[in-house]
N, C-alpha and C positions, 0 to 999 in steps of 0.2 A: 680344223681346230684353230682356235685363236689362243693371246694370250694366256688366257686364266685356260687354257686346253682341257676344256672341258663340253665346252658347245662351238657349231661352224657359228662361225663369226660372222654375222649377218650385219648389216648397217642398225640397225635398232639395238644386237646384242653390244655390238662395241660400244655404242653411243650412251644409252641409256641403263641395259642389264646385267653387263659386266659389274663384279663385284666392287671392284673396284673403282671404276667409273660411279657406280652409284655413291659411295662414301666421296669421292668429288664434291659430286651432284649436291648430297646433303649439308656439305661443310659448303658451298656456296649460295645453300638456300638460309644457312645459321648466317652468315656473314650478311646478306639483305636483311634478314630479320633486326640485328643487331644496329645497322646502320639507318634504318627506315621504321622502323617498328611495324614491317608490313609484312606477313609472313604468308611468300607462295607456295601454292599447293604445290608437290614436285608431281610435276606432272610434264612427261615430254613435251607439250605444246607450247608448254610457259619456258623452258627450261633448252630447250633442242628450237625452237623456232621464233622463239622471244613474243610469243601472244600473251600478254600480260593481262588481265583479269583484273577487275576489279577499279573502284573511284578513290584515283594516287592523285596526289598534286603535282606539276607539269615536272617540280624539282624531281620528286621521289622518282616518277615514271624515268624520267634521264640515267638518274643513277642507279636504275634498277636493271635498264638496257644498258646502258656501261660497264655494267658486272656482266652480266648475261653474254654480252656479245666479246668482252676480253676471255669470258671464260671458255667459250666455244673457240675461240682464235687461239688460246693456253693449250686448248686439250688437242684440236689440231694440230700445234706445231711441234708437241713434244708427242708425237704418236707413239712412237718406234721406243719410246723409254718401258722401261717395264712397269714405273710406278706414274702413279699420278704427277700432276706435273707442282713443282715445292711452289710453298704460299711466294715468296719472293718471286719467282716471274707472274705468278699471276696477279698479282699487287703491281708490282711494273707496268705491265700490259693494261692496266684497268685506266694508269696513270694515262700510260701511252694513248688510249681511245679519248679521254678527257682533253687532254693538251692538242690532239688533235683537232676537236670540235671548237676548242676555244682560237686554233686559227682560222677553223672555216666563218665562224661567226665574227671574227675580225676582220676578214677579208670581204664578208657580206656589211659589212659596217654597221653589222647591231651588237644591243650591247651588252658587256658583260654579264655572265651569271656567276653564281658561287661556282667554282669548281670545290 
């Protein structure tokens, strides 16, 4: 048994079928929706492996793996919490993945995007 002690805790139930986990999932597929006006299918491939789907412009597709991959790094770090993890670190985190890329792209000497 896993948290929600109800089903053995398998890599796919924690990840994706957990109850909880899934209202994650869904409030992170609202937040691209709202940001991009792109709305992905929740689907683990998109969502657990960042295979994004569909014809995004080079911006949208960035910050669509900047959510995707802070939120996987979110839900990783806060395992052991009983709840999902609060909008404020993963708002943080998303930052964090951004400010990163804007020093590797600095340090590669091209240039600036929106962040």
């Amino acid at each position: 048994m896993w948290k929600c002690k109800y089903k053995k805790g398998t890599f796919f139930h924690m990840w994706w079928q957990y109850a909880e986990v899934k209202k994650y999932w869904k409030k992170i597929q609202r937040w691209i929706f709202e940001m991009t006006k792109y709305k992905l299918k929740l689907e683990p491939e998109t969502f657990l492996l960042g295979m994004i789907k569909g014809n995004l412009s080079r911006e949208k597709r960035y910050l669509i793996v900047y959510i995707l991959t802070a939120a996987r790094i979110t839900l990783a770090q806060n395992w052991k919490n009983e709840t999902i993890p609060p909008d404020k670190v993963l708002i943080q985190k998303i930052m964090d993945c951004a400010e990163l890329d804007k020093f590797t792209m600095e340090l590669k000497g091209k240039e600036d995007r929106e962040y």
